[in-house]
Kinemage of the C-alpha trace (Angstrom):
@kinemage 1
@onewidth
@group {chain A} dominant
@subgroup {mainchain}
@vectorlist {calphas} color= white
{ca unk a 1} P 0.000 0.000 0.000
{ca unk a 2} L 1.249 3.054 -0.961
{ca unk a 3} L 1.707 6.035 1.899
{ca unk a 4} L 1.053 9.373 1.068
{ca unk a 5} L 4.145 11.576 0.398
{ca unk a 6} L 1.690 14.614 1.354
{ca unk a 7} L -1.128 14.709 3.717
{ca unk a 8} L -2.954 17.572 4.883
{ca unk a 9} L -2.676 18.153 8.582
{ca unk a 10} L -4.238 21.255 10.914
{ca unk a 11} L -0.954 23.075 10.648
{ca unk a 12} L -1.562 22.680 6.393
{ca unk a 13} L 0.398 20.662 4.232
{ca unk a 14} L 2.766 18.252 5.967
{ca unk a 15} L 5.455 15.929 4.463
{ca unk a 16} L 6.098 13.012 6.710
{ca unk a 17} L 9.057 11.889 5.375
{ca unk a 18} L 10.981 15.399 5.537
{ca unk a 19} L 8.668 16.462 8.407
{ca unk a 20} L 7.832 19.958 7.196
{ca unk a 21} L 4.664 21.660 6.025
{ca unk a 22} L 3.727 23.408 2.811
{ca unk a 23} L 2.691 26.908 3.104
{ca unk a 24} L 1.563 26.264 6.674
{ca unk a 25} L -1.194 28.670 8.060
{ca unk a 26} L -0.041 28.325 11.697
{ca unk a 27} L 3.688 28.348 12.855
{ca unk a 28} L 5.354 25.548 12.244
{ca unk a 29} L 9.379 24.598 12.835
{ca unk a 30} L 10.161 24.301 8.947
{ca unk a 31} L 8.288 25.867 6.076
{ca unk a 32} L 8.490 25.649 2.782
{ca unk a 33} L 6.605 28.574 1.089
{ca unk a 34} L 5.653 28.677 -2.953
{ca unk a 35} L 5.473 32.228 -2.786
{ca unk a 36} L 5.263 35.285 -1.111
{ca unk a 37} L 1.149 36.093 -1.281
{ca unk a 38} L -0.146 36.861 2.384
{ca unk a 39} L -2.281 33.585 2.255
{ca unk a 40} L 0.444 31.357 1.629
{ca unk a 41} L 3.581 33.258 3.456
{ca unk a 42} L 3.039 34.123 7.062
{ca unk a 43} L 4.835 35.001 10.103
{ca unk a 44} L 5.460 32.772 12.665
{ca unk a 45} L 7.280 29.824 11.616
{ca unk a 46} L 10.967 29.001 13.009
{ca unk a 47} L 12.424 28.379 9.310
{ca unk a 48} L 11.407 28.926 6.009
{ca unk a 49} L 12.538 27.631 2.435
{ca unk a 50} L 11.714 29.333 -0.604
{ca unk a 51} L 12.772 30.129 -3.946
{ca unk a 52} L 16.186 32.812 -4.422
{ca unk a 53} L 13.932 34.612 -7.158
{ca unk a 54} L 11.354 35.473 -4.631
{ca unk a 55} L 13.896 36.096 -1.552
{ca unk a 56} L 13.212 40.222 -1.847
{ca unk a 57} L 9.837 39.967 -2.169
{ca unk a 58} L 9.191 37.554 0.240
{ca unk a 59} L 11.545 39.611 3.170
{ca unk a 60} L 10.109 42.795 2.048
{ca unk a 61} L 6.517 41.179 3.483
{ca unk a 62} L 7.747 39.027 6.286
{ca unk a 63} L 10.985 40.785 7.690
{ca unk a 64} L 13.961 39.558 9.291
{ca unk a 65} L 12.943 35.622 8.926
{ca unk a 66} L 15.563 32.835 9.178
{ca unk a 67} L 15.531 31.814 5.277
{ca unk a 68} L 16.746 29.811 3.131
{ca unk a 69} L 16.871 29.735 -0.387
{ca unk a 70} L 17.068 27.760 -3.697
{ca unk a 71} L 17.583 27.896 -7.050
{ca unk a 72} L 15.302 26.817 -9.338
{ca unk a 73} L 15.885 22.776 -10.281
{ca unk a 74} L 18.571 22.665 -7.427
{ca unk a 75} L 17.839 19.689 -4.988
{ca unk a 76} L 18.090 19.418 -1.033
{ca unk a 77} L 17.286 16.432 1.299
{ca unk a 78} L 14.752 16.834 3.951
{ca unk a 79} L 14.846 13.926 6.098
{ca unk a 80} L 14.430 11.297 3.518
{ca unk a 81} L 12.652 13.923 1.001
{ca unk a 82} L 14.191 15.122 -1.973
{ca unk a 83} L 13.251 18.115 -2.301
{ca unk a 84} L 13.488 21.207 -5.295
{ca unk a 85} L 11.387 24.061 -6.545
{ca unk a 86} L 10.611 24.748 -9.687
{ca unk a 87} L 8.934 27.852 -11.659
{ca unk a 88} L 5.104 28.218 -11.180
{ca unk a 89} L 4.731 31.194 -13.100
{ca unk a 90} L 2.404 32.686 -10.971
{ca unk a 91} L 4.339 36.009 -9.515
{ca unk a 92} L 7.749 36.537 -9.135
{ca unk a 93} L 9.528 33.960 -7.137
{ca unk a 94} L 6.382 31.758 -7.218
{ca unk a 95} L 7.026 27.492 -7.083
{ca unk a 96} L 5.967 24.374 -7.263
{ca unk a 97} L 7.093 22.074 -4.597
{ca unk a 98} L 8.761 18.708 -6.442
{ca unk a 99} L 8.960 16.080 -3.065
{ca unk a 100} L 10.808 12.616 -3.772
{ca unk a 101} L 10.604 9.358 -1.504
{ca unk a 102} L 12.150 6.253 -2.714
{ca unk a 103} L 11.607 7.070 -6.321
{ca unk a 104} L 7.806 7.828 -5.973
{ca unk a 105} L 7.500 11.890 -7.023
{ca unk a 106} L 4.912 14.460 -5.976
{ca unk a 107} L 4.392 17.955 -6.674
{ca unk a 108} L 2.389 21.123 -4.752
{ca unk a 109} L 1.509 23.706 -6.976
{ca unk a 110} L 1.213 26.614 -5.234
{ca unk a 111} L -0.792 28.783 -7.294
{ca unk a 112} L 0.596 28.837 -10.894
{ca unk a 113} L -0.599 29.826 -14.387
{ca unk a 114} L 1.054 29.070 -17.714
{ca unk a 115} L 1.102 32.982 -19.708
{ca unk a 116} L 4.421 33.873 -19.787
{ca unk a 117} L 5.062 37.185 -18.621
{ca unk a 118} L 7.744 39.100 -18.133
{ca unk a 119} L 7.711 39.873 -14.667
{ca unk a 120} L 8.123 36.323 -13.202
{ca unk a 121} L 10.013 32.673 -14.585
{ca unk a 122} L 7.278 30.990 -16.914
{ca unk a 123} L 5.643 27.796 -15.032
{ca unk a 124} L 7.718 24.296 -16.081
{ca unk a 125} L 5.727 20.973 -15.999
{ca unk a 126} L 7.185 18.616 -13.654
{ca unk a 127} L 6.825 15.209 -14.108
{ca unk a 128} L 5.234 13.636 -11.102
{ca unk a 129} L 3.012 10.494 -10.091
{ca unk a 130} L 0.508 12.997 -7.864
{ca unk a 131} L -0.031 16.475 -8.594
{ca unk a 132} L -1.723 18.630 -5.889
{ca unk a 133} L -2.950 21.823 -7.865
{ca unk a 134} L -4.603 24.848 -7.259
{ca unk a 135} L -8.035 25.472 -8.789
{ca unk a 136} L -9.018 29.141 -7.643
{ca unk a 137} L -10.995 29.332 -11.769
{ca unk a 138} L -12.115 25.919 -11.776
{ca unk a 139} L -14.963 26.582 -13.571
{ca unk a 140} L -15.783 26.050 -17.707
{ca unk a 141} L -16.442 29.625 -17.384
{ca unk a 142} L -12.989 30.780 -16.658
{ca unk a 143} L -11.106 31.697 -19.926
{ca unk a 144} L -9.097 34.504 -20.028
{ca unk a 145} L -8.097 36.537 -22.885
{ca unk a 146} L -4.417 36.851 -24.482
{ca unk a 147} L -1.965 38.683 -22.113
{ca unk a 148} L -1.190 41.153 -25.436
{ca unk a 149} L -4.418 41.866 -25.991
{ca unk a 150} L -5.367 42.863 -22.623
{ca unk a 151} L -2.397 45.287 -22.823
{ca unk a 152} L -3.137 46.724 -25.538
{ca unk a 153} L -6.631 47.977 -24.403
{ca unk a 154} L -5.260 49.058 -21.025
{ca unk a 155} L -3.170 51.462 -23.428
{ca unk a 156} L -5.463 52.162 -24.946
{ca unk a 157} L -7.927 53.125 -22.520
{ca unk a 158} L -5.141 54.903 -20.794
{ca unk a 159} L -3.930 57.283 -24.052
{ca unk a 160} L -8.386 58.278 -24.380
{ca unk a 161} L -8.848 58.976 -20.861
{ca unk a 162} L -5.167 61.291 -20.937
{ca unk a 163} L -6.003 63.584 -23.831
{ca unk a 164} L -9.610 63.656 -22.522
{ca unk a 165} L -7.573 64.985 -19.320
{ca unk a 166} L -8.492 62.732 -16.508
{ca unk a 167} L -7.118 60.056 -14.432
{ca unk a 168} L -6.864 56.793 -15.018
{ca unk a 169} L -6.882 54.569 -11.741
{ca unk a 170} L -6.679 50.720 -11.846
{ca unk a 171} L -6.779 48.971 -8.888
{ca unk a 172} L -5.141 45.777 -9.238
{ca unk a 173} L -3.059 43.525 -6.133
{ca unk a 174} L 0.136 45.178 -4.753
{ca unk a 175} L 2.008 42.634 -5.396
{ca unk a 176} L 2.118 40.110 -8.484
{ca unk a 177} L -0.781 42.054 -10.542
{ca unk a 178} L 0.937 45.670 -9.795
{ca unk a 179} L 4.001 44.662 -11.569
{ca unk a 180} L 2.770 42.375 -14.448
{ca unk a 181} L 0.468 45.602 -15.803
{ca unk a 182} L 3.492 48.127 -15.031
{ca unk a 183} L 5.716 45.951 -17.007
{ca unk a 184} L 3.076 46.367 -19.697
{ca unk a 185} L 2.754 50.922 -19.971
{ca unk a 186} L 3.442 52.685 -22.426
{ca unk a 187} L 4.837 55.379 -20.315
{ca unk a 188} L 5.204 57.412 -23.720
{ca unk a 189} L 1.395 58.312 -22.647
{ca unk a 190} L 1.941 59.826 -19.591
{ca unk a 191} L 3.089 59.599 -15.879
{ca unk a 192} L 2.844 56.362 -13.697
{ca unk a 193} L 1.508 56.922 -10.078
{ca unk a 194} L 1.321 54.081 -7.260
{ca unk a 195} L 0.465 53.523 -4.094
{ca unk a 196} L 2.960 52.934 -1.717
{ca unk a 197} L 1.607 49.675 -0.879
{ca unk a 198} L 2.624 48.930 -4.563
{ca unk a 199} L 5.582 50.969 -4.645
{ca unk a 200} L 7.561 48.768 -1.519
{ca unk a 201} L 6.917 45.865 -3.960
{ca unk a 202} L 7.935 47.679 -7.387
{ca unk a 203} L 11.545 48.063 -4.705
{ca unk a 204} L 11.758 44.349 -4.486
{ca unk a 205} L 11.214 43.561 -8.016
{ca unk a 206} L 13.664 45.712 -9.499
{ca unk a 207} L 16.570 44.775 -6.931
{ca unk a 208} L 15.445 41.335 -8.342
{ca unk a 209} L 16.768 42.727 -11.720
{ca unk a 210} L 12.542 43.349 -13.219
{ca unk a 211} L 12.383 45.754 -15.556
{ca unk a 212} L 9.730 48.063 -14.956
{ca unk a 213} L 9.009 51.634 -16.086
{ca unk a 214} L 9.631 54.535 -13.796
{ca unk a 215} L 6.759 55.665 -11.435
{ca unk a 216} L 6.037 58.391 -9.116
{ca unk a 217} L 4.218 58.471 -5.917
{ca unk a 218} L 2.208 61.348 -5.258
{ca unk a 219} L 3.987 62.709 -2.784
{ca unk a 220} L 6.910 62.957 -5.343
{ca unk a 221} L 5.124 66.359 -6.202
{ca unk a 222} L 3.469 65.753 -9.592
{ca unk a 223} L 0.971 69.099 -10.615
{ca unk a 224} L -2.390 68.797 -11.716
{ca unk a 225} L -1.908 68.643 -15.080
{ca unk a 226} L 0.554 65.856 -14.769
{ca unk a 227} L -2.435 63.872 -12.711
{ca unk a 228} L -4.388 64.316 -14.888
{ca unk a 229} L -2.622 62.425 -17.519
{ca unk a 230} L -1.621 59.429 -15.109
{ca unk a 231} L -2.265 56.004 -14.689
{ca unk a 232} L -3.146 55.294 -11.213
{ca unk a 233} L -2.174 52.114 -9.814
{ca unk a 234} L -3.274 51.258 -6.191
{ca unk a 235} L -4.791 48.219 -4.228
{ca unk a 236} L -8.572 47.586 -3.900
{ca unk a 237} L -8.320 49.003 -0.640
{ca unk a 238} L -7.673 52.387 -1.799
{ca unk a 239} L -10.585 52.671 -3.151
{ca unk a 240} L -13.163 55.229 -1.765
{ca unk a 241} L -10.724 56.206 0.628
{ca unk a 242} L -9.721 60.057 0.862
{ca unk a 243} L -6.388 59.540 -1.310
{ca unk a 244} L -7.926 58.824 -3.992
{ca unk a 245} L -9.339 62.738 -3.764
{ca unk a 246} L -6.054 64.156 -5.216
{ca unk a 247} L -6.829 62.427 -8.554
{ca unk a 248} L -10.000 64.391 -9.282
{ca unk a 249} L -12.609 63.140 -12.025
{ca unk a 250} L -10.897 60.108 -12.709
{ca unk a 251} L -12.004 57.067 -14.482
{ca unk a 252} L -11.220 53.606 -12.901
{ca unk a 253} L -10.596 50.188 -14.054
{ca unk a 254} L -10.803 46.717 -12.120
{ca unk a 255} L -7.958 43.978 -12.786
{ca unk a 256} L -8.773 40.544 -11.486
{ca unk a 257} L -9.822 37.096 -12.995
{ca unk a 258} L -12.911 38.124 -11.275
{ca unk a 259} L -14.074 40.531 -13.579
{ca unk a 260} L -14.920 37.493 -15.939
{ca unk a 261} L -17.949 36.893 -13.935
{ca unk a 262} L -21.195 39.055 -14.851
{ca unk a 263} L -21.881 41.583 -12.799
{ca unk a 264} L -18.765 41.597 -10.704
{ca unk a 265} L -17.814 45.139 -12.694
{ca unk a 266} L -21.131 46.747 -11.210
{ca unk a 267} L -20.364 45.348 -7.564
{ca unk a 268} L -17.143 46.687 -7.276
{ca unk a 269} L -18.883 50.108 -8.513
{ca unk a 270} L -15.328 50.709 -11.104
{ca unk a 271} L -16.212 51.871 -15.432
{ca unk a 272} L -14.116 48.759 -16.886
{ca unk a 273} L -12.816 45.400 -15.767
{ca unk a 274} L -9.959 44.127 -16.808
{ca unk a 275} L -9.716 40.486 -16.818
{ca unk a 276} L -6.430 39.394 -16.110
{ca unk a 277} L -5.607 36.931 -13.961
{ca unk a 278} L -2.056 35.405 -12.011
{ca unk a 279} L -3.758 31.977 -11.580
{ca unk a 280} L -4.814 29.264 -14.481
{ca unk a 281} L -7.754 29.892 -16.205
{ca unk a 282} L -10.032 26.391 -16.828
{ca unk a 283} L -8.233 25.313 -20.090
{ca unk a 284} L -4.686 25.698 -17.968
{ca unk a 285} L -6.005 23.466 -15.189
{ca unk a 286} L -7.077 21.270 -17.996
């Protein structure tokens, strides 16, 4: 009879054979994290293990934490698990956990999608006899348009609302979202404002050697006519809060896999919804 190489336990995802969890939502003595979202990296734990790519990101959330890192493809015994990490494509640093016992091989996602883009290593199948994934979109409705294409109306949008001489404000997750649409300006159209929230991470990703185009913040003194041909990018939370005031009649866009789902445009009360989403879409769980 075969024995599990991964079982789920109250502390999360535990390997028996290495004895340490999988992005473990209480504290545990070793964790290995996929990447550095808040509901998968979280204080507490005694060690950690995670991929080098992600390392600034991931201390730039949790602080001084006793880390280790690895390479992607480079292997490390755990007890009597092999273990090694290997691109999920999902935000920078993101992995999928490979675990080996006595040649049997399984794999944690983490969460993952299979777009390239160029803010993150692109997600590498890993050959494995169990396969623990994700499934945040699994449903036949879930199907998201090209990554170009997306773009290219975000541009667009952008250049109408600039010479029209408003704001354009798209709320989208600090980290992982923030940096996939920044990577994707034209900044030929105008200025690029974020949040501070978004800012810290646009810090990690660039000492991570991203590329990204140059942004302000707004206390970097832009005038009003330079606001008014910005694009805005700031966490949900921002909005309907009083910074969002200094942007005057703006117009405002939603980013999220979300958006895909009727009415979810109206609910969050924004003009457009961008869908775009970090996570597989139905066909990429497929």
């Amino acid at each position: 009879m075969r024995n599990d190489l991964i079982i789920l336990r109250p502390e999360g995802l535990y390997c028996p054979a290495g004895d340490f969890f999988i992005d473990p939502w209480r504290p545990v003595d070793r964790a290995v994290i996929t990447h550095a979202h808040a509901d998968h990296a979280r204080t507490g734990h005694r060690r950690y293990l995670a991929s080098a790519e992600g390392e600034r990101v991931l201390r730039a959330r949790l602080g001084d934490i006793a880390l280790q890192t690895l390479t992607y493809g480079e292997r490390i015994y755990i007890g009597d698990a092999a273990v090694s990490l290997h691109p999920a494509g999902h935000v920078l640093g993101s992995a999928q956990v490979r675990v080996e016992v006595a040649g049997e091989v399984w794999v944690a996602s983490g969460d993952y999608k299979l777009e390239p883009d160029a803010t993150c290593t692109t997600f590498e199948p890993v050959r494995a006899h169990a396969f623990i994934t994700e499934s945040t979109f699994g449903l036949p409705i879930y199907r998201w348009p090209a990554q170009d294409v997306l773009l290219a109306e975000l541009n667009e949008w952008w250049r109408g609302n600039a010479d029209a001489g408003r704001a354009s404000v798209v709320f989208a997750y600090a980290f992982g979202k923030s940096q996939r649409i920044l990577a994707g300006l034209d900044p030929a159209i105008g200025p690029i404002v974020c949040h501070g929230a978004v800012e810290a991470l646009n810090r990690a990703y660039r000492d991570s050697g991203v590329a990204l185009p140059a942004t302000a913040m707004v206390s970097d003194g832009l005038d009003a006519a330079a606001l008014r041909r910005a694009l805005v990018i700031a966490p949900p939370s921002a909005q309907s809060t009083p910074w969002m005031k200094r942007f005057g009649d703006y117009a405002d866009c939603f980013a999220s896999g979300w958006m895909q789902v009727r009415g979810a445009r109206r609910r969050r009360g924004v003009d457009r919804g961008l869908v775009m989403s970090d996570h597989a879409d139905w066909p990429g769980l497929l």
